[in-house]
Each structure stands twice: as C-alpha cells, then as structure tokens.
Backbone as a printed PyTorch tensor [residue, N CA C, xyz], in Angstrom:
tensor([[[ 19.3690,  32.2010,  10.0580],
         [ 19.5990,  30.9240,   9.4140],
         [ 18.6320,  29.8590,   9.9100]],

        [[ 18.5090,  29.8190,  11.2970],
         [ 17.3760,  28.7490,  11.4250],
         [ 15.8060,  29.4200,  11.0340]],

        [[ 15.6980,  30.0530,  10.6850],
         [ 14.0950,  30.1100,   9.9110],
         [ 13.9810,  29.7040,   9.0390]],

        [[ 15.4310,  29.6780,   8.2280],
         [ 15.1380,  29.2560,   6.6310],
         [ 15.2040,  27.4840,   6.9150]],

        [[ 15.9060,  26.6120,   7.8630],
         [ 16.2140,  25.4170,   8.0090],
         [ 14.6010,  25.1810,   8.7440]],

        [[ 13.7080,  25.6910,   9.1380],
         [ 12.4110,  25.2020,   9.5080],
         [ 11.6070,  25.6750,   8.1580]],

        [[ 11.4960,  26.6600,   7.3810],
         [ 11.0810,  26.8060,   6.3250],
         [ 10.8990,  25.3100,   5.3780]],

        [[ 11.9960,  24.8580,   5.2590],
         [ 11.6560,  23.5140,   4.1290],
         [ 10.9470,  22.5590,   4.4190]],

        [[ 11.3800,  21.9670,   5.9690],
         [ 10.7980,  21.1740,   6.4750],
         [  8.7790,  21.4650,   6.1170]],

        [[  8.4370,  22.3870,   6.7790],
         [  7.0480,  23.3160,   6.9110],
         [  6.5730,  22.8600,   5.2890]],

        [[  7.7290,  23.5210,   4.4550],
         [  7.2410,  23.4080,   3.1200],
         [  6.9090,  21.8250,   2.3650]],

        [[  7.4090,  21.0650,   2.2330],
         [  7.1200,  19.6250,   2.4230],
         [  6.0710,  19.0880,   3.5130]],

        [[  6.1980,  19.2480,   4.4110],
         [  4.5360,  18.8700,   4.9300],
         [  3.5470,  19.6950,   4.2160]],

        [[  3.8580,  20.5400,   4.1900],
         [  2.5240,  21.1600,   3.0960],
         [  2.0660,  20.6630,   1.7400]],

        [[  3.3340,  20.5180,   0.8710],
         [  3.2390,  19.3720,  -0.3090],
         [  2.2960,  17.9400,  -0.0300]],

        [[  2.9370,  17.2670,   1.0840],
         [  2.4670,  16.3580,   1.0850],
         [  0.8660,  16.1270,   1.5860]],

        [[  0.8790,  16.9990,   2.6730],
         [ -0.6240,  17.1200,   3.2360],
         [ -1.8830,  17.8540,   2.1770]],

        [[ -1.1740,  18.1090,   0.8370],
         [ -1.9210,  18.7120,  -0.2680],
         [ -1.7940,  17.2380,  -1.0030]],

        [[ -0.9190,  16.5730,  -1.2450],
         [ -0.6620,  15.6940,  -2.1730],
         [ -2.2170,  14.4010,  -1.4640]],

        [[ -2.2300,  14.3450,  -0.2980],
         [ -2.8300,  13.1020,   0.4440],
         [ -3.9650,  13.4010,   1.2310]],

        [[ -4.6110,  14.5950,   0.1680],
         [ -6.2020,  15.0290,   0.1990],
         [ -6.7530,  13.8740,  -0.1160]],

        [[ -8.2180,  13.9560,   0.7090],
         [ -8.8720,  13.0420,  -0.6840],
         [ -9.0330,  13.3040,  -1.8450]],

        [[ -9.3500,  14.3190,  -2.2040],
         [ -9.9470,  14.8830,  -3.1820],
         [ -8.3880,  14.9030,  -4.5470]],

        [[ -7.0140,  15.1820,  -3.6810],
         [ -5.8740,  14.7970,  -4.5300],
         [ -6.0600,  13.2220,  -4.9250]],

        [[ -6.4310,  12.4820,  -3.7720],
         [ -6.0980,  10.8770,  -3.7500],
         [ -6.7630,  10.3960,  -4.8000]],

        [[ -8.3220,  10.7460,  -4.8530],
         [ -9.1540,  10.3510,  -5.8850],
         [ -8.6330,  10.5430,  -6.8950]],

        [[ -8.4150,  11.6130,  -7.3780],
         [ -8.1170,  12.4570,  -8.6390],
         [ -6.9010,  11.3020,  -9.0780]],

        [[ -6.0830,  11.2580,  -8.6340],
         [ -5.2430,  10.3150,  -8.8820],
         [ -5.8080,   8.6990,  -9.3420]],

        [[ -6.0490,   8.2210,  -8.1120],
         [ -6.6900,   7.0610,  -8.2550],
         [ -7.4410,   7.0110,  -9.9700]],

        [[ -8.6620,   7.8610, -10.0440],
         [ -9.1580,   7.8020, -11.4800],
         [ -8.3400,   7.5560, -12.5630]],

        [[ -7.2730,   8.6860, -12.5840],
         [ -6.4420,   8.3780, -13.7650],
         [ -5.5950,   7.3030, -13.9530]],

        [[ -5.5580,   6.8050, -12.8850],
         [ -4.8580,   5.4140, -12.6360],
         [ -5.6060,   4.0470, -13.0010]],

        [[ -6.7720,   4.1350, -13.3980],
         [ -7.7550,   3.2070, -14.0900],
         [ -7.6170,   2.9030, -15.0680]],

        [[ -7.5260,   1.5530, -15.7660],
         [ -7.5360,   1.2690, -16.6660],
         [ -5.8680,   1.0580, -17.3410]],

        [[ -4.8400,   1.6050, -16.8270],
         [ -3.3320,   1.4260, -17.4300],
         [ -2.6420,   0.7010, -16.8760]],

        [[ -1.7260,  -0.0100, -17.1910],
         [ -0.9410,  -0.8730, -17.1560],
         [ -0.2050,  -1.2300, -16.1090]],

        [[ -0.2190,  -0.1090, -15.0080],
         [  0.1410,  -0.1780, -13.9210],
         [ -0.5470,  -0.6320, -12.6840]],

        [[ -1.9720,  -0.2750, -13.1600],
         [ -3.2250,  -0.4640, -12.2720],
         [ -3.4330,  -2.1320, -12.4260]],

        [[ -3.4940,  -2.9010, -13.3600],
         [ -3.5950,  -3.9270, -14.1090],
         [ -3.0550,  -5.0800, -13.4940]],

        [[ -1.4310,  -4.1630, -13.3090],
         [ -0.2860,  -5.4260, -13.0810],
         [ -0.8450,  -5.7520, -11.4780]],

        [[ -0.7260,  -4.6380, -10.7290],
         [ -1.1180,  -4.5930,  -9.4390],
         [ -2.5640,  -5.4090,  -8.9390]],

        [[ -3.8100,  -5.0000,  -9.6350],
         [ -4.5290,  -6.4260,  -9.4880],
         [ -4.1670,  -7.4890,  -9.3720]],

        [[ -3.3470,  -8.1850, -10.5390],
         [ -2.8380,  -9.2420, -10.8200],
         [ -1.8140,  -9.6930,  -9.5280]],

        [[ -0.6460,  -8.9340,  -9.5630],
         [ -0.4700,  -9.2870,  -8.0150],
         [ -1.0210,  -9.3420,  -6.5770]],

        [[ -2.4630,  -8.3530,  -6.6560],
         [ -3.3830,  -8.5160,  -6.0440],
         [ -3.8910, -10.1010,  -5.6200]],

        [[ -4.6740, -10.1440,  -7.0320],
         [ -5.3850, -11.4180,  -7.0110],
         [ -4.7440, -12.9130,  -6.4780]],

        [[ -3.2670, -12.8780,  -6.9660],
         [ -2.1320, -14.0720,  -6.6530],
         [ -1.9940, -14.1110,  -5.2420]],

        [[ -1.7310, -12.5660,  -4.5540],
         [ -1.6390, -12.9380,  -3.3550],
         [ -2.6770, -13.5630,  -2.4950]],

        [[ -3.9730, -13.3720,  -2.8200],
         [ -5.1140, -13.7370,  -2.0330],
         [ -4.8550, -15.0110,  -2.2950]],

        [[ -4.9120, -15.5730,  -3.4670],
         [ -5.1000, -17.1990,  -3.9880],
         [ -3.6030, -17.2820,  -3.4430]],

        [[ -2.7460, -17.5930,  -3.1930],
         [ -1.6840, -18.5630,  -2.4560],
         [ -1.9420, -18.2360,  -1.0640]],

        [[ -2.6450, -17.4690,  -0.4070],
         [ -2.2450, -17.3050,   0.7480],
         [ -1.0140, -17.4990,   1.5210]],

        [[ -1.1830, -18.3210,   2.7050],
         [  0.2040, -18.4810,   3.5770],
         [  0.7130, -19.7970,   3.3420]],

        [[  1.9370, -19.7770,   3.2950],
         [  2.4600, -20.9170,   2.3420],
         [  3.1350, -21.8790,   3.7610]],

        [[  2.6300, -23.3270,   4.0170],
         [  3.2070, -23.7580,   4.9150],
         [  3.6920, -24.8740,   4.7640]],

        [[  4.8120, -25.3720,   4.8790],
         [  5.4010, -26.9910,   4.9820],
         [  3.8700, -27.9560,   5.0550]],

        [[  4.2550, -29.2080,   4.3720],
         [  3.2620, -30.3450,   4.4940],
         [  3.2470, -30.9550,   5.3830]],

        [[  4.9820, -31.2930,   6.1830],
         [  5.3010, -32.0920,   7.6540],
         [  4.9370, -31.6580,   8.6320]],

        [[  4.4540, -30.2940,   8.9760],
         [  4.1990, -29.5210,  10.2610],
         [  2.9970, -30.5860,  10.5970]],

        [[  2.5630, -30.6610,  11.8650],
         [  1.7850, -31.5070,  12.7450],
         [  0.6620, -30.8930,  12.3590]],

        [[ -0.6860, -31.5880,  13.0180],
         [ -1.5630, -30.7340,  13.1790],
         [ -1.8560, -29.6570,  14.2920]],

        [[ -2.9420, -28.8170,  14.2330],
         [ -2.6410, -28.0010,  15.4760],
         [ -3.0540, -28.6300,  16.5830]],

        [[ -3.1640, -28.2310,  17.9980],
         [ -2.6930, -28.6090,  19.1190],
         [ -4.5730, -29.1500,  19.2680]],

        [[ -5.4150, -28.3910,  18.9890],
         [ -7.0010, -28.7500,  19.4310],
         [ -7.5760, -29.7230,  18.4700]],

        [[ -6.9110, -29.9340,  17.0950],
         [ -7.4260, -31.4470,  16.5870],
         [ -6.5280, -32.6940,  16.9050]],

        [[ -6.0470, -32.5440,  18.3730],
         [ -4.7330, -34.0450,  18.4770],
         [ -5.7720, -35.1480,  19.7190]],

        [[ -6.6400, -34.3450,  19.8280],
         [ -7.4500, -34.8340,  21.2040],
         [ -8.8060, -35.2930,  20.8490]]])
C-alpha cells in the first residue's frame, strides 16, 4: 500500500515538471497572444504601473527633506 501512496505524489511532480518546461511554457505563452485573456491582463498590467503606491496627502515629508 505505501508504494501506491508515493506513486501519485511522483506522478504529479512529473506532470508538473513537464507542464513548466520552457519549451511547455513558451508553447503556451504563444497561444496565449492575442486573446482576450492576454489583453485584459496587460490592461491590468499597465494600471498597475500608472497608479503605483497609493499614499495619504497628510503624511509629512520624509525625514532627509525636514533639514
């Protein structure tokens, strides 16, 4: 019984360490160009860069422009 309970485990790292080739990753990635999913994700991409870190207006200045 415990060969078969290390069996699955074994078997899933194998899936995955096949799944997170490069050569899987790419392959993926490509087909992922251009659809609607790829798209949205830029877009939340791009938003996050442009808002950056969002901070209160009242906070002080920092400690090396008070001097």
């Amino acid at each position: 019984m415990q060969a078969l309970a290390t069996h699955r485990p074994q078997k899933l790292l194998e899936v995955a360490a096949q799944r997170n080739e490069p050569a899987a990753r790419k392959e993926r990635q490509v087909t992922r160009i251009g659809t609607a999913e790829q798209q949205q994700e830029a877009a939340l991409t791009a938003e996050r860069r442009r808002s950056g870190y969002q901070a209160p207006s009242d906070l002080p200045p920092p400690l090396a422009r008070l001097s």
